[in-house]
N, C-alpha and C positions, 0 to 999 in steps of 0.2 A: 504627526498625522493630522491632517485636515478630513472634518466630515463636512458637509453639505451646509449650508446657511440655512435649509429649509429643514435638516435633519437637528440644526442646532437649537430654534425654534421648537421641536417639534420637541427632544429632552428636557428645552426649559419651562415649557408645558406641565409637562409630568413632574416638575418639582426636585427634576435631576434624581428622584429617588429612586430609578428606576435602573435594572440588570442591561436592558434593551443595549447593545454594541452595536452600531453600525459596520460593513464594511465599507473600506475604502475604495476597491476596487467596484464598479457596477455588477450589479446582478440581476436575472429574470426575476420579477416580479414572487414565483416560486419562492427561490431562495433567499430573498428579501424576508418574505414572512417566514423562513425558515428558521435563517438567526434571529428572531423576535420570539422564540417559542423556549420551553423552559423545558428538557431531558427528564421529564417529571413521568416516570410508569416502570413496566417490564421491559428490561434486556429485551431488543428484536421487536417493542412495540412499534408499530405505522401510527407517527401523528400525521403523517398528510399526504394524498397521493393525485398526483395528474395525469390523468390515460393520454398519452400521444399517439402520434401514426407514425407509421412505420412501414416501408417499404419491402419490408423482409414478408414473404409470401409466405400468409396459414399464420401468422403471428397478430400477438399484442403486444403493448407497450404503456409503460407509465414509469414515470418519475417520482419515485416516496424518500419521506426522512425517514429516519427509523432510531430509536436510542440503541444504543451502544453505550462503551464504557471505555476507560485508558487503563493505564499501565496501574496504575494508583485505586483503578475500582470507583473514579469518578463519573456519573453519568457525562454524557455528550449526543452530540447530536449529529447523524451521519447519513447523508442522501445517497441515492444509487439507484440506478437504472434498472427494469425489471421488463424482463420478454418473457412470453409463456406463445405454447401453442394453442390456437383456435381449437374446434370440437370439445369432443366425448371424451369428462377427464377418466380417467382410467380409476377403478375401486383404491388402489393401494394408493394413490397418487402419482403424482409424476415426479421423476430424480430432478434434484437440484444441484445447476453449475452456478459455481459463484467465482467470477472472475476479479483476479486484483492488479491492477492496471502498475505500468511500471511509475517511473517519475516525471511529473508536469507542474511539480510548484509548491508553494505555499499560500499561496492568495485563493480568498474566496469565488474565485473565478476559473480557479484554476480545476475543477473538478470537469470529469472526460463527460457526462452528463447535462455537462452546460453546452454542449454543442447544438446546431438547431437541429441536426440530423444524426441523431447518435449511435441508432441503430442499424450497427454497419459491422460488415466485416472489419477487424484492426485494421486502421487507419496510421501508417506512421510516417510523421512528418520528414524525417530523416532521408526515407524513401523515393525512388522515384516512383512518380503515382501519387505520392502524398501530395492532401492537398489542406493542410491545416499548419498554423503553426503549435499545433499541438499532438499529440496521439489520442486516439479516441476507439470507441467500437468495440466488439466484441470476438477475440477469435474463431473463426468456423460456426459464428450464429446461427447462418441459414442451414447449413450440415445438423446441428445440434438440435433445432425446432423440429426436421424432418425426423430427427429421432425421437421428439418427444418431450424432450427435457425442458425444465424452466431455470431461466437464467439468468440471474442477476450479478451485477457489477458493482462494486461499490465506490463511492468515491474518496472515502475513507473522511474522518472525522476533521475538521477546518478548510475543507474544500468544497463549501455550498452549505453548512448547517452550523459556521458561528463559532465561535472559539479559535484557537491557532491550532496549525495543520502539526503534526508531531515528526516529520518527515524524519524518515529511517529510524524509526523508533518502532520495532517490529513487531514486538509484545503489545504495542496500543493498534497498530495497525491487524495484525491476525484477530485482536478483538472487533474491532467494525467485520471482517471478513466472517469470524463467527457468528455474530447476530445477524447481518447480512441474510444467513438462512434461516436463522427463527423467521426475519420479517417475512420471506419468501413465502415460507409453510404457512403461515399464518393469514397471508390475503385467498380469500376462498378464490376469486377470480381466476388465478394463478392453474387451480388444480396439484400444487404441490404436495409430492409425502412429506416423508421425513427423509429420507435418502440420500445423502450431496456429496459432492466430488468439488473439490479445491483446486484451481488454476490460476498461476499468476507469473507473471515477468517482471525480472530484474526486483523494484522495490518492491512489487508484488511476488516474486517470487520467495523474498525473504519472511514476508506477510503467509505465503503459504506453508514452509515451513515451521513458526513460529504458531502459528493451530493445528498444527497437528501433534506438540507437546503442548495442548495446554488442556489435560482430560479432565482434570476441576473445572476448570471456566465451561466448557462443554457438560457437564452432567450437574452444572445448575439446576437448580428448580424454583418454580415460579417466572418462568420468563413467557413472553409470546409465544413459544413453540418448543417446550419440554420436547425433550428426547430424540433431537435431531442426531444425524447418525451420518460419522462418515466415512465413506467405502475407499477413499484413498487421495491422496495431493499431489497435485503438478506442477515444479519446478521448473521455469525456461529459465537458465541463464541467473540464478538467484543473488539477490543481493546478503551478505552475511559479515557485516565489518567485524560483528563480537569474536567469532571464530578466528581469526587471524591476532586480534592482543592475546597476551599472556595472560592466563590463571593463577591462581594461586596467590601468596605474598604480595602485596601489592602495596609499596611505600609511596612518599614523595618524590625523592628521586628517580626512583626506579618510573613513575608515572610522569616525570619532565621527558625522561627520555623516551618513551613510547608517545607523548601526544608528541614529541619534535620529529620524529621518523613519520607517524601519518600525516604530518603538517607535511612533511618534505615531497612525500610521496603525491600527495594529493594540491600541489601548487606551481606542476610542469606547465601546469595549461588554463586557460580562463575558464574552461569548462567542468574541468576539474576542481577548480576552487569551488566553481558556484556552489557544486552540488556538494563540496566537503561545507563550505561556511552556511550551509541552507539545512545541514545534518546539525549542526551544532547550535544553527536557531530552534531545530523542532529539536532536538535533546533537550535544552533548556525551558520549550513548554513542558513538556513530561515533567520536567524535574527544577519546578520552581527557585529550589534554595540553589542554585547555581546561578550564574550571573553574567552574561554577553561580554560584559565588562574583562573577565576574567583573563581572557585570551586574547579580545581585540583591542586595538587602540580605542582611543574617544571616540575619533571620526568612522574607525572601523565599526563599532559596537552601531553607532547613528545609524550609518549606510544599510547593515544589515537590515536593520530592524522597520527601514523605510522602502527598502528593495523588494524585501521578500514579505515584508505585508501587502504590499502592491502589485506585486508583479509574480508572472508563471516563469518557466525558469531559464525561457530559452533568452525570453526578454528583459529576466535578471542578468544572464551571462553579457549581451549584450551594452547593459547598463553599467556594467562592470569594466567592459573594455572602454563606452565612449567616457566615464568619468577617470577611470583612474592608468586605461591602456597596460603597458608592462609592468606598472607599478604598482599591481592590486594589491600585493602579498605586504607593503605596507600598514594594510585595513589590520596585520594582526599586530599581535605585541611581541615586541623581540625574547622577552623573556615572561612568555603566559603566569600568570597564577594559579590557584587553586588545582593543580592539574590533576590530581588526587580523587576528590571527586566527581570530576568529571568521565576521567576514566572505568572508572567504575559504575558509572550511570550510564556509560555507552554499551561496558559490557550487561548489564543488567535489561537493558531495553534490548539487546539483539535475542535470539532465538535460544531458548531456553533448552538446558542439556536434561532432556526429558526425552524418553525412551516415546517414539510418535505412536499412535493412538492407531494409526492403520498403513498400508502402503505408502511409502514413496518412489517417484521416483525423478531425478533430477536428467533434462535435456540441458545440452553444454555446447558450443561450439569450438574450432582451435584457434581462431582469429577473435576471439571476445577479449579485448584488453579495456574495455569498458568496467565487466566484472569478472576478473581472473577468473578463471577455473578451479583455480586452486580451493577455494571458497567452499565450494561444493565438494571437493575432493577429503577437504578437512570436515566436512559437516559429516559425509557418510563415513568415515570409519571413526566419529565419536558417536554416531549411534548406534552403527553396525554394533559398537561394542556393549551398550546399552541393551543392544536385541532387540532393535528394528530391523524392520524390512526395509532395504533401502535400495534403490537401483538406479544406477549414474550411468545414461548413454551420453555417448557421441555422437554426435550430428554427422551425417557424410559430407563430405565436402568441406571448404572449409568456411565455414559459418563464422560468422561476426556477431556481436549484441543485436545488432537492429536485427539480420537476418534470420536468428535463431525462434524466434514464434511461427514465423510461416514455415522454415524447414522442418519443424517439429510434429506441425499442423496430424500428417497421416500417421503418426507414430503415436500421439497423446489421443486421437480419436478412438485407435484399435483399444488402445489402453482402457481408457472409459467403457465402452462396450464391456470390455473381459469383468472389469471391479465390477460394473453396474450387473456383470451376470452370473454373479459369486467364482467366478474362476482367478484360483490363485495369484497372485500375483508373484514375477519372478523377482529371485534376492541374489544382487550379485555382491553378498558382503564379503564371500569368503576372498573371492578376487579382487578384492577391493583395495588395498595394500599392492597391487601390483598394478592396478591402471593408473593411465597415465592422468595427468594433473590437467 
């Protein structure tokens, strides 16, 4: 990795003695001094905030870090986008949405926040209408301001605040999504209570999941915003690889053959790879004593680590195709190492088998072969059996990954309203066992 000649100067200055990382990729002047700042306070503290504008009528807007933490209980440092409504904050405060954006990468540039207009209805590039090569925005914003609510988006932890992005590592990810709403409650500006609702797609949906079993990390004390409280999580389409490995006894062998069935699985297609070899670089942040080396060749371990520090992921895939075209699945080792471990660090980073803290409920489409359905199917009857609440619809029509947020849109709104107004929420555990996958 190459930094700047002017950046190079600038650590020989200081004696090299210094934490200061550069990224590689460019970043807004914000995020620049973002990564220069040290995860030093309370869970959910705001080290830094810039009010932007925003087009969304009757709103505000800013752009803050805020510390977070990982999978390990390490401070980090994590940006995210913040809207609240204009006027007269209401006594009790205003409910908080906190939305967690699906996948855009691993590079410092890669956070939906870096956009120059951000505050927007989802934006998905996939789409027609889309006009980004990324996804960005906020589901049903403008819907959601006229309701009241304040709503923050996070861009989760190595995407604008420094460190490596943990990608698909769900248990680091539901922690930015947690504090996320301390930092919310905690900017007076805002007008927020304590009161928040969970929404997320695909990588964020597994992120939404994944906080809503983690009722220790939530009944902290000492953080920016003691005693935030939540009324229930939303699932589009969720991402959940842990739920599909086997439990239990878990050898060497037995884990050669489970990572060569996801390897097989996950290497039909360029696009498939990126995002499998771009899981297996953030597992490996999470989880230092593992090693890139272990599963990819030389040249494979190099490429990764030069690709996905640089690059968001549409333009990893990409780079994947013009350097290595049909031949990518070469970048692995015909016969990985350590697979043992590794395994076992994948299932430990997905969504914790902890009975969820408040409602769920999972939207699904029958054309999603992005993230099986099944996913979701396996998640609600191991909590069902736990004794959660858990509720898995069906989209009408036949919905696709990309499609499944905006079909979901009148279905998650009603939703909201009912939690945000203590009315029950529905449990379809006991039929659960009998829907379809």
């Amino acid at each position: 990795m190459k930094n700047s000649f002017a950046h190079l100067l600038f650590g020989l200055t200081l004696g090299l003695a210094t934490s200061v990382v550069y990224a590689d990729p460019p970043v807004a002047a914000f995020y620049e001094s973002v990564g220069k700042m040290t995860p030093s306070g309370k869970l959910g503290q705001v080290l830094k905030q810039e009010k932007i504008t925003t087009s969304v009528k009757g709103a505000q807007a800013w752009r803050i870090a805020y510390i977070s933490s990982d999978m390990a209980e390490r401070k980090t440092l994590s940006t995210a986008l913040v809207v609240a409504p204009l006027g007269t904050k209401p006594a009790a405060g205003r409910p908080i949405l906190v939305w967690a954006h699906g996948t855009t990468g691993t590079a410092q540039n890669c956070g939906p926040s870096q956009i120059l207009n951000p505050v927007v209805p989802l934006n998905e590039y996939f789409l027609l209408g889309g006009n980004s090569w990324t996804d960005y925005g906020l589901p049903s914003v403008e819907e959601f301001i006229n309701e009241g609510y304040v709503l923050i988006a996070t861009d989760y932890q190595g995407l604008g605040g420094g460190g490596v992005h943990q990608y698909g590592v769900a248990g680091t990810q539901s922690k930015d999504l947690i504090n996320a709403v301390r930092a919310a409650s905690s900017l007076k500006d805002t007008g927020a209570g304590k009161k928040a609702i969970a929404y997320g797609w695909s990588q964020g949906g597994g992120a939404v999941l994944a906080a809503a079993s983690q009722p220790d990390y939530l009944a902290q004390k000492g953080t920016a915003a003691d005693g935030i409280e939540f009324a229930g999580f939303i699932a589009l389409a969720p991402y959940d690889e842990g739920i599909l490995l086997p439990r239990g006894e878990m050898d060497q062998v037995r884990s050669q053959k489970v990572m060569a069935g996801m390897t097989q699985s996950f290497t039909s297609d360029i696009l498939g790879f990126a995002h499998f070899s771009m899981a297996l670089y953030g597992t490996q942040a999470a989880f230092p004593q593992l090693r890139l080396s272990d599963l990819f060749s030389d040249e494979g371990a190099k490429a990764v680590k030069e690709i996905y520090t640089n690059k968001c992921v549409h333009a990893a895939a990409d780079t994947l195709v013009f350097n290595y075209g049909k031949e990518f699945t070469k970048l692995l080792k015909a016969q990985p190492d350590n697979t043992l471990p590794w395994i076992q660090a994948i299932i430990k980073g997905s969504i914790p088998p902890v009975k969820p803290v408040a409602p769920v409920v999972i939207y699904w489409g029958t054309k999603d072969t992005t993230e099986p359905p099944i996913q979701g199917k396996l998640y609600q009857e191991q909590m069902c059996q736990l004794g959660g609440n858990v509720d898995r619809q069906q989209l009408p029509g036949e919905q696709t990954h990309f499609t499944t947020p905006g079909s979901a849109a009148p279905f998650y709104q009603a939703w909201i309203k009912d939690r945000l107004a203590g009315k029950p929420a529905s449990n379809n555990c006991e039929q659960a066992a009998q829907l379809p996958s």
